[in-house]
C-alpha positions in Angstrom: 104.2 38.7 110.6 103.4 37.8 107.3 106.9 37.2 106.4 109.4 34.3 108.0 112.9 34.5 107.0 113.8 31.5 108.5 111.3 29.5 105.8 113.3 26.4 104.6 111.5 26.6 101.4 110.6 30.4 100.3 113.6 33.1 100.2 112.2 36.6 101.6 111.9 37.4 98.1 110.3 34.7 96.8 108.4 35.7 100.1 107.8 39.5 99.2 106.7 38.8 95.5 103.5 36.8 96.6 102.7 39.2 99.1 103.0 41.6 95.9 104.7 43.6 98.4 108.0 45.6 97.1 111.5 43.9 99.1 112.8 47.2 100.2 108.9 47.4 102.8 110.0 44.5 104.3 113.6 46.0 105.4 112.5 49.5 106.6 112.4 50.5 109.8 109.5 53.0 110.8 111.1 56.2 113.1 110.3 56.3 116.5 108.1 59.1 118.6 110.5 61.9 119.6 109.8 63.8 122.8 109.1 66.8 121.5 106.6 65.1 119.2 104.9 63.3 122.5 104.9 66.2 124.2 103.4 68.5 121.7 100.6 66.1 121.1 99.5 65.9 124.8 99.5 70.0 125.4 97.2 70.0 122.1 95.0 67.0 124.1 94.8 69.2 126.8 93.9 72.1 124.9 91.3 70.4 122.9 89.7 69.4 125.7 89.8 73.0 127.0 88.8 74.6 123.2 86.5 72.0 121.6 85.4 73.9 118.8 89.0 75.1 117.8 89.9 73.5 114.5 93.9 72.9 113.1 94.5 76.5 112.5 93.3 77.8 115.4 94.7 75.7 117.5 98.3 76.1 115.3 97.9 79.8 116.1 97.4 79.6 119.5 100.0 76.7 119.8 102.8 79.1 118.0 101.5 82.2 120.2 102.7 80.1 123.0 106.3 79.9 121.5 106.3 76.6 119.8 106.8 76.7 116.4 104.7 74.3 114.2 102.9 73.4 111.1 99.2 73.4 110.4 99.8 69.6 109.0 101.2 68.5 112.3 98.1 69.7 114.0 96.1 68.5 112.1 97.6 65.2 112.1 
């Protein structure tokens, strides 16, 4: 971590400012995986290996055909 809050000398500010790096990155707290998110990305690993040549909207279309409804940007992510 590139950042120690327990520093005797530098405050995390003092910190964040020579890192060039804005205060407010070094609280946030990235979101977590949801289930539905893990499982809808191994059904579309097992369909890409069954459909190699299906790109983002064709596997989005055949993904909502099979009742789940998502975006083109999520499968293509």
């Amino acid at each position: 971590m590139l950042i120690n809050p327990e520093h005797a000398v530098l405050s995390v500010s003092r910190q964040c400012e020579l890192l060039e790096l804005p205060r407010s990155t070094y609280y946030v707290q990235p979101a977590g995986k949801t289930s539905l998110n893990l499982e809808l990305m191994v059904r579309l690993d097992e369909e890409e290996s069954r459909h190699p040549l299906y790109g983002y909207r064709k596997m989005t279309e055949y993904r909502n055909e099979c009742g789940y409804q998502i975006n083109r940007k999520r499968v293509s992510r």
